[in-house]
Backbone as CSV, one residue per row, in Angstrom:
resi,resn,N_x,N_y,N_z,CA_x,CA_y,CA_z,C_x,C_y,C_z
1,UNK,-169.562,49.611,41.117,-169.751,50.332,39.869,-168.407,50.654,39.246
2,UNK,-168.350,50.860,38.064,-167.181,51.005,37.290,-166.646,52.384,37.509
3,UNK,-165.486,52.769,37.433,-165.086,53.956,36.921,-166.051,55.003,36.531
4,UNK,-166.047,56.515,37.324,-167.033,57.360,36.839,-168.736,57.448,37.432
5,UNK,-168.943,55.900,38.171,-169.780,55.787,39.004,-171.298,55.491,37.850
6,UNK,-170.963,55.087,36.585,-172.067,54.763,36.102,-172.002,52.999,35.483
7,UNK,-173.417,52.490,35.299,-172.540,51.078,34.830,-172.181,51.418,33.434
8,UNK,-172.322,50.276,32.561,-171.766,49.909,30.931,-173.155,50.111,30.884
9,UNK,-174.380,49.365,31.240,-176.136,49.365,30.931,-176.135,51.502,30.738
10,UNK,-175.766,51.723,31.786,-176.083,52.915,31.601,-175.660,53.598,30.197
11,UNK,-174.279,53.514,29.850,-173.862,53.771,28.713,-174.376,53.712,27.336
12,UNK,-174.722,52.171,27.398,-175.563,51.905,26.327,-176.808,52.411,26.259
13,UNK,-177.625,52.515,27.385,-178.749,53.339,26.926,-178.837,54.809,26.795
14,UNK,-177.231,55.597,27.391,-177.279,56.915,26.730,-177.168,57.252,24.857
15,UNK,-176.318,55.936,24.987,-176.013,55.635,23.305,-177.058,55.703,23.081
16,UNK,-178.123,54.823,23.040,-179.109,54.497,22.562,-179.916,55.527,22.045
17,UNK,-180.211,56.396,23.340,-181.205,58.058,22.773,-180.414,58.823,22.377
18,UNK,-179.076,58.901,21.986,-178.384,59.702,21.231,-178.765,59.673,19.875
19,UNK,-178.754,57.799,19.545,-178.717,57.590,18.316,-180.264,57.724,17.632
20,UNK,-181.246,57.232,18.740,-182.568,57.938,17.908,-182.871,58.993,18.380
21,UNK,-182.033,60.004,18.609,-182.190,61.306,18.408,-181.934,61.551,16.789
22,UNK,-180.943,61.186,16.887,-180.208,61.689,15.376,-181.019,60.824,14.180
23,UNK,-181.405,59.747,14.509,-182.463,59.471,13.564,-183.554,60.012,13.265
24,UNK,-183.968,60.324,14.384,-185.440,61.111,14.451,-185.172,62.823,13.649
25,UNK,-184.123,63.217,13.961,-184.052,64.766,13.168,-183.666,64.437,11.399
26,UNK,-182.855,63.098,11.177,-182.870,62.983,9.906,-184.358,62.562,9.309
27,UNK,-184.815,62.204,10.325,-186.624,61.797,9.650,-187.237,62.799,9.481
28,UNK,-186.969,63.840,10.455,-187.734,65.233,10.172,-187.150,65.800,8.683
29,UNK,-185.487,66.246,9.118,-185.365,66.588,7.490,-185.802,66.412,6.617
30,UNK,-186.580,65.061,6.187,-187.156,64.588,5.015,-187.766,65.733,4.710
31,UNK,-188.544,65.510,5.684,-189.618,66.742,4.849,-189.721,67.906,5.048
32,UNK,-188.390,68.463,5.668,-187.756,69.997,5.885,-186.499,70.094,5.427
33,UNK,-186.770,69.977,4.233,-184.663,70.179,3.807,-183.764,70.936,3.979
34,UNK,-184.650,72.479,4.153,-183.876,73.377,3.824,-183.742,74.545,5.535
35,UNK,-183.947,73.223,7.210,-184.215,73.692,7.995,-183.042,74.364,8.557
36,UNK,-181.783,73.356,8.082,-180.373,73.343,7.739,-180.007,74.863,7.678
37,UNK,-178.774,75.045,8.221,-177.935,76.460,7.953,-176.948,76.135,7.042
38,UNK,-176.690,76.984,6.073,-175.443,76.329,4.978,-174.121,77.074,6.046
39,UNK,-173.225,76.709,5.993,-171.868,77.288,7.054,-170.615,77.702,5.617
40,UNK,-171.113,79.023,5.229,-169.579,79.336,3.933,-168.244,79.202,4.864
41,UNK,-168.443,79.591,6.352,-167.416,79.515,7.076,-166.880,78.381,6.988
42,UNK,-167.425,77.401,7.288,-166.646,76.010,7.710,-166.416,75.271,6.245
43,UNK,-167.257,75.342,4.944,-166.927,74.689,3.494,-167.793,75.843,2.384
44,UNK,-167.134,75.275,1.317,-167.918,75.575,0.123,-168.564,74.725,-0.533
45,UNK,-168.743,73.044,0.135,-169.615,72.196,-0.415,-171.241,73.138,-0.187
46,UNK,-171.800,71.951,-1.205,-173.343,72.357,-0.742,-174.176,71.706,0.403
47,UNK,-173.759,71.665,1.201,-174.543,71.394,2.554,-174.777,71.704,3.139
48,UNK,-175.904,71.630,4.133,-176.540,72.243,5.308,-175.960,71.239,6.552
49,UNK,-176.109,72.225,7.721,-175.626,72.150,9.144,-176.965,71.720,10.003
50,UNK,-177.561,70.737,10.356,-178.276,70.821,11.588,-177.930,70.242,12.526
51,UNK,-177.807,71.536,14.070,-177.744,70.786,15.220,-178.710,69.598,15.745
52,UNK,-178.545,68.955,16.774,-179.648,67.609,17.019,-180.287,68.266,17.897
53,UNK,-181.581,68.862,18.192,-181.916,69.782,19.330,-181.489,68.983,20.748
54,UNK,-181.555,67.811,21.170,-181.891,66.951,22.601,-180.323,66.953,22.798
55,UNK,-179.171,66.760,21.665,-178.206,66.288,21.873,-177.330,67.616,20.963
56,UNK,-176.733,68.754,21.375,-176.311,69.840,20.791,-175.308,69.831,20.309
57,UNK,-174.260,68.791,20.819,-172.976,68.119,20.581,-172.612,67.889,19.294
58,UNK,-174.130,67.424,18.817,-174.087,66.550,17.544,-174.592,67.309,16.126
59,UNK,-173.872,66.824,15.408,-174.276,68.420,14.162,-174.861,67.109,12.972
60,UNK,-175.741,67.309,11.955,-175.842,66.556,10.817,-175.375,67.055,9.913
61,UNK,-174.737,67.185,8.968,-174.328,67.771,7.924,-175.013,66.727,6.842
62,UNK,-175.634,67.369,5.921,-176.360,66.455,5.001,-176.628,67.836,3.278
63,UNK,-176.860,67.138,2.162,-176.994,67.456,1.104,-178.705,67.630,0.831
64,UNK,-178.931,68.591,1.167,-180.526,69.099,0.891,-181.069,69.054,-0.179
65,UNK,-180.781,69.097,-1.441,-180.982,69.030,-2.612,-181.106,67.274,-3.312
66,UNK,-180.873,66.574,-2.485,-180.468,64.973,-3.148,-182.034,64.417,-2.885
67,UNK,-182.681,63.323,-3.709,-183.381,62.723,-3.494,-182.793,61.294,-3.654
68,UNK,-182.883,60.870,-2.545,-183.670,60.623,-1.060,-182.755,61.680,-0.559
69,UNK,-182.947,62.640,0.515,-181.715,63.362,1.381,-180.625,62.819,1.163
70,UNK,-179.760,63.150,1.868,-178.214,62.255,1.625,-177.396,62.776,2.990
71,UNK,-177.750,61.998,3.927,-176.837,62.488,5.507,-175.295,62.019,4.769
72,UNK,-174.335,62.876,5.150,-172.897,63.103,4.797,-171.983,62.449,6.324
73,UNK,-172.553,63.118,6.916,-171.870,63.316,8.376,-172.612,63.208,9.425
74,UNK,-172.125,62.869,10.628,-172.883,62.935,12.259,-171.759,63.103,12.915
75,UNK,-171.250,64.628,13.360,-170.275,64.611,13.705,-170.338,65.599,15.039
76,UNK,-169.508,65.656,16.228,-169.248,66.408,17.340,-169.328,67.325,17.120
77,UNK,-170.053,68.400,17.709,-169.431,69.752,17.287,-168.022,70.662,18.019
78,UNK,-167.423,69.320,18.897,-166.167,69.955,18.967,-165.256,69.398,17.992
79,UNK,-165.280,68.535,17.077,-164.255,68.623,16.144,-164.661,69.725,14.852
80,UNK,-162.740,69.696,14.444,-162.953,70.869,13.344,-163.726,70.124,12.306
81,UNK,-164.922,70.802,12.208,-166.117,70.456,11.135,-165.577,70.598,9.925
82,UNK,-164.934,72.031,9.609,-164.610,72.309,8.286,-162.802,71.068,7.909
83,UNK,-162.137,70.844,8.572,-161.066,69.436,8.454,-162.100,68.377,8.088
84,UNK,-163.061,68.104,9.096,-162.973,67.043,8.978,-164.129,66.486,7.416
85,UNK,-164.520,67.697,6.662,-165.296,67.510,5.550,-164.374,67.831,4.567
86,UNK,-163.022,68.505,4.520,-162.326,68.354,3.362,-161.378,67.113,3.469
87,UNK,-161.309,66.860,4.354,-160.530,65.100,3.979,-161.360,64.363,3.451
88,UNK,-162.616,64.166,3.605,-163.668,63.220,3.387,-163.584,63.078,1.557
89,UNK,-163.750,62.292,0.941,-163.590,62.258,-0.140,-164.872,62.140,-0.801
90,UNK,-165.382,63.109,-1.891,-166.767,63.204,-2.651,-166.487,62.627,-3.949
């Protein structure tokens, strides 16, 4: 076994339910826009914050007000959230 004692198969299928995790809560948003916390702390854009419940790590930051939704971000919640949305260019 590789380094860390897991294979690469393993990896990829943690990827895997990470990523339809985070799909699956942007599917919910649809039709909960406003399940989102707005954060004045971290910006003054208009967006909401949702954690991924399965995967807590992972934050959505998305525009509640847009039709169709509008996911912005899928980002760690150990990076600086509020950096890393004012570099981003709107």
């Amino acid at each position: 076994m590789p380094f860390g004692g897991s294979s690469l198969q393993d990896s990829h299928n943690a990827a895997d339910r990470v990523e339809s995790e985070i799909f699956a809560t942007c599917r919910r948003l649809t039709g909960f826009p406003l399940i989102g916390t707005r954060r004045p702390d971290i910006t003054r854009l208009p967006v909401r914050f949702l954690t991924v419940a399965r995967f807590p790590n992972y934050v959505i930051v998305y525009r509640p007000q847009t039709v169709p939704l509008q996911v912005i971000a899928v980002l760690h919640s150990k990076r600086d959230l509020g950096k890393v949305l004012e570099e981003r260019r709107w």
